[in-house]
N, C-alpha and C positions, 0 to 999 in steps of 0.2 A: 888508751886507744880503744878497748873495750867498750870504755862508756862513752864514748863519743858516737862507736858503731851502733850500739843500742839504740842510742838519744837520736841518729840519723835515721834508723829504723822504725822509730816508733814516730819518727815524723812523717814518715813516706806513707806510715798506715794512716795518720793524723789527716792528712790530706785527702788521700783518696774517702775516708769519714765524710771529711767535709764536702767534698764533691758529691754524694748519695745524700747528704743531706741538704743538699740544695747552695751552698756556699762553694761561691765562685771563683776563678784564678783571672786574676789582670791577661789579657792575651800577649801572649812573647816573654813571659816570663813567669817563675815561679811559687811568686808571691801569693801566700791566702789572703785577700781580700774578706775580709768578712762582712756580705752583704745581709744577714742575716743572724741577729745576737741568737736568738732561739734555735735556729740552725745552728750555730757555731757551737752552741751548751750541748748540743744534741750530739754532736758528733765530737765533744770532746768527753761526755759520756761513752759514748762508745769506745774511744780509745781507752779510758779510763778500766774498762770493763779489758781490755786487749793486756794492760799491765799489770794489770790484775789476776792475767792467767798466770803470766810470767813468774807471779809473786805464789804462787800455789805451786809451783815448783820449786822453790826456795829460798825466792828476792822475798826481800824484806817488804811488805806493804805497807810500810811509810812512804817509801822510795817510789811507787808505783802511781802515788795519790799528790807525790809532790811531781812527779811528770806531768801528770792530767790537767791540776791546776795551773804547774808553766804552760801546759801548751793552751788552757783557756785565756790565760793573763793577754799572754805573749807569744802569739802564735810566731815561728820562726823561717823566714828565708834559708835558702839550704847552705847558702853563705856567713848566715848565724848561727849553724849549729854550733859553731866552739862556745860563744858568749851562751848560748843557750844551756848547755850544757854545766856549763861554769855555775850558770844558776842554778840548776838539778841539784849539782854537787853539793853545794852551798847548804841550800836545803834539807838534805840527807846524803848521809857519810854512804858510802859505796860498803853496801854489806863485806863483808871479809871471806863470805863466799862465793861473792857475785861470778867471776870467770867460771866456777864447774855448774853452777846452777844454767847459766846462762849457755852453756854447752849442750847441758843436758834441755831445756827449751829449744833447743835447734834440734837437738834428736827427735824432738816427739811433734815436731813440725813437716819433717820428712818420712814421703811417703816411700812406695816399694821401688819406686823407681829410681831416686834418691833426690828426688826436685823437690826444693824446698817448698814449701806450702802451710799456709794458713787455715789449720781446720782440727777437725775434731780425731781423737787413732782413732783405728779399727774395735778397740775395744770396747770406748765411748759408743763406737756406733749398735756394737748389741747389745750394749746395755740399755741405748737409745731403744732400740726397740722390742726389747723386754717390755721394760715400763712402759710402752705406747701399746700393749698388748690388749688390754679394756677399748681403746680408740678406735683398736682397728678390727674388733669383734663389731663395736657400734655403727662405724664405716661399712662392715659389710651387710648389718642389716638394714641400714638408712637405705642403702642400694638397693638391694630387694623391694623394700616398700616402695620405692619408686616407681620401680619398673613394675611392681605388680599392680600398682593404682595410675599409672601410665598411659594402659589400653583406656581404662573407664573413663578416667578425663580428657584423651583424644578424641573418645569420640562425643561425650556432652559438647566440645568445644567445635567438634564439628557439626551438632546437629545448630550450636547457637548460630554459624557460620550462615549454617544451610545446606553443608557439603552430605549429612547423611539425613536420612529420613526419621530417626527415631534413638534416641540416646539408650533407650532401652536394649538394641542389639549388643549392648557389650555385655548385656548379661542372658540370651537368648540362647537355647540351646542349638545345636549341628544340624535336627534333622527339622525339615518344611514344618510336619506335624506341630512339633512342641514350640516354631518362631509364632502359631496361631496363640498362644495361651504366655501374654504379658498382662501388665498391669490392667490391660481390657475389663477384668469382671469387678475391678474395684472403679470403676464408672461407673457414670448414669447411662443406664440402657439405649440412650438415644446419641451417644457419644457419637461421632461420626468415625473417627478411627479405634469402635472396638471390635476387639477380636475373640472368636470362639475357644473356648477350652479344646483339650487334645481330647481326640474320641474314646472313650470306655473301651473294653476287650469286649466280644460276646458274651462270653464267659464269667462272671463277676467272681474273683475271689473271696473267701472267706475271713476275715478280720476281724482281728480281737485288737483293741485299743483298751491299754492297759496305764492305770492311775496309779501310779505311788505314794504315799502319802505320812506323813507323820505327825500327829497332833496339830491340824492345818483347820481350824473350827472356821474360821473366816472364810476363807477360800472352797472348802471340802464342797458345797455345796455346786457353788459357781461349776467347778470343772467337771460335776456329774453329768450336770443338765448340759451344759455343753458336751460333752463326749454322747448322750445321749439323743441329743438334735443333730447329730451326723447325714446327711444324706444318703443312706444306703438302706439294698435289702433288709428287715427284720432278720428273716432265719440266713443271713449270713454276717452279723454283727452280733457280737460279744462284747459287751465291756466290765474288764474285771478291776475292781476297785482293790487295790493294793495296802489293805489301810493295816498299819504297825503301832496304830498310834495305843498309848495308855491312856490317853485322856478322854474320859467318858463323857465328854462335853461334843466331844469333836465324832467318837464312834457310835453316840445316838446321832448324829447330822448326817452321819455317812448310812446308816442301818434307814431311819427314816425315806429317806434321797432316792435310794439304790430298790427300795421296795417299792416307791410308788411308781417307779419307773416299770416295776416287774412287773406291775398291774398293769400297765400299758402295753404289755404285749413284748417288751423289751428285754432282751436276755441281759440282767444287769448283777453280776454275781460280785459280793465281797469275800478277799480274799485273806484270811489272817492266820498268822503264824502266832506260834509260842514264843518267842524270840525273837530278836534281831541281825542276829549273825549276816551278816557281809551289808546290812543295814537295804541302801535302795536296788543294787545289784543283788542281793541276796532276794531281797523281795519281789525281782524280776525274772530271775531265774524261777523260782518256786511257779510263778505263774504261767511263765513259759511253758512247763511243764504238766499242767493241767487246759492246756488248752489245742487243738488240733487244727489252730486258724494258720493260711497260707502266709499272710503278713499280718507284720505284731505292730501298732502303731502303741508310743509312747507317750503321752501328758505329764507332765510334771503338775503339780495344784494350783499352781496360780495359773496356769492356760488357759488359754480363751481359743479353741480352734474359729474359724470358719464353717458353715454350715457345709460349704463345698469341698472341703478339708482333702475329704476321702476322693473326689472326683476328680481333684485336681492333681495326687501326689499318686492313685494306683496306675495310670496309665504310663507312668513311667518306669515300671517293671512291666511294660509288654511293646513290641514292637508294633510297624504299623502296619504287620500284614497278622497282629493278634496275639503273635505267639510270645511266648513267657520270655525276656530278657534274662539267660540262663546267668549271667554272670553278675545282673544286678542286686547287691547286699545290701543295699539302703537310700533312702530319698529324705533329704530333708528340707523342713522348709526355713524362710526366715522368722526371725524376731521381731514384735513389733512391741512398743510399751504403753501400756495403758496409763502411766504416771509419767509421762517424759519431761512434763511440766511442771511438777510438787516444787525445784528449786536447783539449785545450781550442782548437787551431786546427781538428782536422775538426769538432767541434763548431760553431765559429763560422761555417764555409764552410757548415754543413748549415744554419743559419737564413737566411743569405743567400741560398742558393740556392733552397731553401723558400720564402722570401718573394718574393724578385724571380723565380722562375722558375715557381713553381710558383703561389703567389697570384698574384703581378701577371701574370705570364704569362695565363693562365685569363683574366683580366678586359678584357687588352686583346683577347685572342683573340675573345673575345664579342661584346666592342663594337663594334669596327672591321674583323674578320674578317682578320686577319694575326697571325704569330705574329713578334715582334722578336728572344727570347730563343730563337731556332732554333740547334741543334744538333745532336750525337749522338742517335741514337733517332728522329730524322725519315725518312716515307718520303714520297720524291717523285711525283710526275707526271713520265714522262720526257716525254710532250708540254710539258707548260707549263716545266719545265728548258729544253727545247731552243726554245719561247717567246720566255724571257726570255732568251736569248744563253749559258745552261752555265756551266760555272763562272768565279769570276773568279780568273784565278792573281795577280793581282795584289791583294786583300782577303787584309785581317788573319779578318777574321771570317766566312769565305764562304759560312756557311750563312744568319747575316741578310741579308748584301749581296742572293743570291739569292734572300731575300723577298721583298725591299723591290723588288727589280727587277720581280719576280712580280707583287704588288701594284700595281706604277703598270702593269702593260700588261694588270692587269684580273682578276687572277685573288685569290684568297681559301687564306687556311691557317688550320688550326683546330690547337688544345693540348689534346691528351686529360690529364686531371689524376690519373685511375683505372686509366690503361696505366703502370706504371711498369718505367723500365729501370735497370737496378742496375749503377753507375760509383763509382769508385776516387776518392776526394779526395787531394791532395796533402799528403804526412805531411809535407815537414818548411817550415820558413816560408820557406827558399830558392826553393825550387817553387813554392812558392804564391804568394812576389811575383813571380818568373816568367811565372807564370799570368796574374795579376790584370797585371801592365804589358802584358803582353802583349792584354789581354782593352781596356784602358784605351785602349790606340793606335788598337784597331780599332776602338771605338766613338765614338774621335774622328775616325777615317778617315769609318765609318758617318754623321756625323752634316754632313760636310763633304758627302758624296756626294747623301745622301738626305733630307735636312731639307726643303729647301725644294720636293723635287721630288715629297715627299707632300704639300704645301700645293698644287699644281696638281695633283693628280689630278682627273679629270675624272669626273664620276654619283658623286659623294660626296657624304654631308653634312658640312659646314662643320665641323661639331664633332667629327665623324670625322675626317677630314684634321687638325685642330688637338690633338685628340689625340696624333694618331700622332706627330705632329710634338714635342709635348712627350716621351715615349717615346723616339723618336729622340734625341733632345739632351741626355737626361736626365743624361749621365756631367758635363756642364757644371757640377754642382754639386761636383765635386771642387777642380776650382782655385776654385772661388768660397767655397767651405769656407775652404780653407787663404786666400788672400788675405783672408776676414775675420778667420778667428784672428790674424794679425797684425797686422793695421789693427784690430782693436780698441781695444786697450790703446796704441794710440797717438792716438786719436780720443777716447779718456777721459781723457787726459794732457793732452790740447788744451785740455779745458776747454769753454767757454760756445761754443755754434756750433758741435760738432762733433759732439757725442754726444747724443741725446735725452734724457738722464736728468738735463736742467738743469730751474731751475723754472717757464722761458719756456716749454720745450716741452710734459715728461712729467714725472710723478712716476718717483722713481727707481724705484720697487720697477715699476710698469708698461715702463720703460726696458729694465729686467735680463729679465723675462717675455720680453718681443720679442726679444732677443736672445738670450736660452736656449733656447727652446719649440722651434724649427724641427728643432735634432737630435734633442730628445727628442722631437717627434711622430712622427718617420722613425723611432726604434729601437723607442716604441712600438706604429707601426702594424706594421710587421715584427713585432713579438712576437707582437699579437694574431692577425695574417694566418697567419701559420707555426702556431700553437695550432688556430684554427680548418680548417685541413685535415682533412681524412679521414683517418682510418689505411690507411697502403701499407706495403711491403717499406721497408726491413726493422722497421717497427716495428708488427706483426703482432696488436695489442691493443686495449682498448676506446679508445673516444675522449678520451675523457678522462686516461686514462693513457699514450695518445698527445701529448696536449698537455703533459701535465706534464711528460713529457721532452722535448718539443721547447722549452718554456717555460727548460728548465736550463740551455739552450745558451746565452741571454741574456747573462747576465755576459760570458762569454768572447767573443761576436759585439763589444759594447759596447768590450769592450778593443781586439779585433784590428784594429778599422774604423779605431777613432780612430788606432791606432800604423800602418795605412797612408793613410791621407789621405796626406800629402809626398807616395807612392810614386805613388797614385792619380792626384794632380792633376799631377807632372811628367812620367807618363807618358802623359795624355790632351794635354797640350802639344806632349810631344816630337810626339806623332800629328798631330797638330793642322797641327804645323809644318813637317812632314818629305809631302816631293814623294813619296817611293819607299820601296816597300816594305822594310821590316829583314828579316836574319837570319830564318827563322822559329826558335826555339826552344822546342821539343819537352818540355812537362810531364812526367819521368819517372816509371815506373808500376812497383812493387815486386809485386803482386799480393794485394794484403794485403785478408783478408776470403776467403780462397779462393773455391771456385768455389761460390758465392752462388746457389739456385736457389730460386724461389716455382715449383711443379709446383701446379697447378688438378689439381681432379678431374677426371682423363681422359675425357672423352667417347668415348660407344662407338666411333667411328670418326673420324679425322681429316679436313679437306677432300678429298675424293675420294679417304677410304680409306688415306691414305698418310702418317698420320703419323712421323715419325721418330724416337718411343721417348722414355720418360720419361728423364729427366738425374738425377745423383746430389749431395750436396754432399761435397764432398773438402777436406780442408785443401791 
């Protein structure tokens, strides 16, 4: 009597199988008709996969594989269950345990209510989402990146419409002043839609732009004369050469460089230590400290500024009735690449950094008024630097750390998206995972430091502070990347309770969706976000033919991410894990793209008169 109830149960499940998989019943009666062999295989798979539970509780799984194939042979009327049945038996002896086993299946079928049910316990289910715990870290940052490259491509999509005037407002700042000063100055003078920069203070501050540098022979030269061809007063620019290097190749090209500039009237001091101690933060600090300029602008050696550099980034430390922006800590500008072209790796570093730097940069800048992806081409507040305690020689990434410092004791940084400064990608993929481990550590250093200490900042709003904080954290989806690629396919090998894509939980094809979507919404939103930018240096053309080429870089982004994930998550670990700072190791810079200049049409006269002469391009 037992197995006859089973053998009627397990046809009632067999059925309704067949019916979700598309196999039909005669109308008026209860016969499976099977209009569909591959349907019928299909869902007699699935029951198969149903006896099979039954048998992990203590049926015998002969007996479970001899039901599947009765009920594929010889699918049964509920008026054949006895002959049906008879053949079961036939086939395999009725375990000797079968009635407590089969008891004990009925217990773990029933829920709290005591209705019997088809599904997974309770226990299953936290264990279900334990192991889904990688999924649903990546599910919430696919979310984020959506919504934060969301604004950018509504409104490119509205300007293609027609519905707005210029794709460009989504990255415009608040006040009338600074909507004057977009992509305008990288036109031709006679553009019809260009716009004027934001007007200078009366007042001109005093600025030191400061070069850091480490045995950089190729480059050293390049980022002199640029910081050098600055547009500003003489006696209120300083530029101090920050050179640590050993290499007597590279500290005569810097001693040469820095002197014939001094001959020109140009305060151009080199600045050298006995040491290296806290390496380029150490060697920021030191010069900090000998100079008495109101803003400190930063270069890294492969930088290319702008001639307009200074014209366009000081007026946003001052309002527009003059007066000094008391709470503004920092301005940065964008990235542009002088090699975006060399081959399918600077191609992929030019979307990624286009996207996370330059889109999401922009959006978090806006929102919460802090800039995370702070680097090269930032100029400071030396007040709020010396604020927030100066540099830390102990940060992997010391121009966020110095943000985020800035940030909780109150002060605010803006990401100009239309100033860009033109920097060297790293050609070959040794350097680059160099770069990236190195980039990987700090941002797990970053996110040990400053996670939870932007969740107390105080005169926030809640979803500001929660932002930031996701931002912060954001590199957390590397190891949770990689520990799902491999707990996948061993959570699918488990079987029933492990993976979603049984027929207690999800349908399969809903199962696969969930677990595919999260990378492809991050390479999507990155595609869209990088497209819908503005044309900058170096890619000097309409919008549209701006995007198509930054659109071409896809492929290659898509390859290079996935082939460093391992690289990514063990080195956001090692960071993670490690009390004290490493080695620092120095991106090496060939100078490739020569000496890269966007020259604006010259205004009659520079800040009080003292321009420092147009620049040329040179291979």
């Amino acid at each position: 009597t037992v197995f006859q109830t089973v053998c009627s149960y397990i046809f009632v499940q067999f059925r309704a199988e067949c019916v979700a998989h598309g196999v039909g019943f005669s109308e008026g009666t209860d016969d499976c008709i099977p209009e569909n062999s591959t349907a019928l295989r299909a869902a007699a798979q699935s029951a198969r996969q149903r006896v099979s539970r039954m048998a992990e509780g203590g049926l015998a799984s002969g007996w479970g594989e001899v039901v599947a194939e009765a009920l594929a042979d010889a699918p049964p009327s509920p008026e054949d269950i006895q002959p049906f049945s008879e053949v079961v038996a036939s086939g395999a002896p009725l375990p000797p345990n079968f009635v407590d086993a089969y008891d004990g299946y009925l217990d773990d079928m029933q829920d709290e209510s005591g209705s019997s049910t088809v599904g997974i316990s309770r226990e299953q289910w936290i264990l279900l989402g334990l192991t889904h715990i990688p999924l649903i870290v990546l599910w919430s940052y696919a979310l984020l990146g959506v919504f934060e490259r969301a604004s950018i491509a509504a409104r490119w999509v509205s300007k293609m419409l027609g519905f707005a005037q210029s794709s460009e407002e989504a990255f415009e700042d608040d006040d009338d002043e600074t909507r004057l000063m977009v992509a305008g100055e990288y036109q031709h003078p006679d553009h019809p839609h260009r716009r004027l920069a934001r007007p200078l203070p009366d007042e001109l501050p005093y600025v030191c732009v400061q070069l850091p540098m480490y045995n950089e022979p190729a480059v050293a030269r390049r980022i002199i004369d640029a910081a050098c061809l600055l547009r500003w007063p003489r006696d209120l620019l300083e530029i101090q050469v920050l050179d640590d290097s050993d290499d007597d190749a590279c500290r005569s090209i810097v001693d040469t460089t820095a002197a014939a500039w001094r001959e020109r009237g140009l305060m151009c001091n080199v600045v050298r230590r006995t040491h290296r101690r806290g390496f380029k933060a150490g060697a920021l600090e030191a010069g900090r400290k000998k100079t008495a300029a109101d803003l400190i602008t930063v270069f890294d050696a492969d930088c290319v500024p702008p001639a307009d550099y200074l014209e366009r980034v000081v007026p946003h430390f001052y309002g527009n009735d003059g007066a000094p922006v008391e709470d503004m800590a920092m301005v940065q500008a964008r990235w542009g690449f002088l090699n975006y072209d060399d081959g399918m790796l600077t191609m992929a570093q030019s979307m990624r950094l286009e996207a996370h730097r330059a889109a999401g940069g922009a959006v978090i800048s806006r929102s919460v008024g802090c800039v995370v992806a702070a680097g090269a081409g930032a100029t400071w507040s030396a007040r709020a630097v010396t604020a927030a305690g100066g540099w830390d020689a102990t940060a992997f990434l010391e121009s966020t750390d110095l943000a985020l410092r800035a940030y909780c004791a109150g002060y605010q940084s803006k990401f100009l998206p239309h100033t860009v400064v033109m920097t060297e990608l790293p050609s070959t993929f040794a350097a680059y995972k160099s770069q990236q481990e190195r980039w990987a550590r700090g941002l797990a250093q970053i996110a040990q430091r400053h996670a939870l200490g932007v969740l107390r900042v105080h005169g926030k709003p809640f979803w500001h502070r929660w932002y930031l904080f996701s931002a912060v954290a954001r590199d957390t989806m590397w190891p949770a990347a990689l520990v799902w690629m491999l707990a996948l396919p061993l959570l699918i090998r488990a079987g029933h309770g492990w993976w979603l894509g049984t027929e207690d939980v999800a349908p399969r094809p809903a199962a696969l969706f969930l677990y595919a979507a999260p990378p492809i919404l991050l390479a999507a939103a990155d595609a869209v976000s990088a497209a819908a930018l503005p044309p900058a240096p170096p890619l000097l053309m309409k919008h549209g033919q701006a995007a198509a080429v930054r659109l071409s870089w896809f492929l290659p982004y898509v390859i290079v991410q996935t082939g460093m994930v391992v690289a990514h998550a063990a080195a956001f670990v090692a960071g993670a894990a490690s009390s004290s700072r490493a080695e620092f190791l120095r991106t090496p810079k060939d100078g490739r793209g020569g000496f890269y200049r966007v020259e604006p049409a010259r205004r009659a006269a520079g800040p009080g008169g003292a321009g420092a002469g147009e620049a040329s391009a040179s291979g």
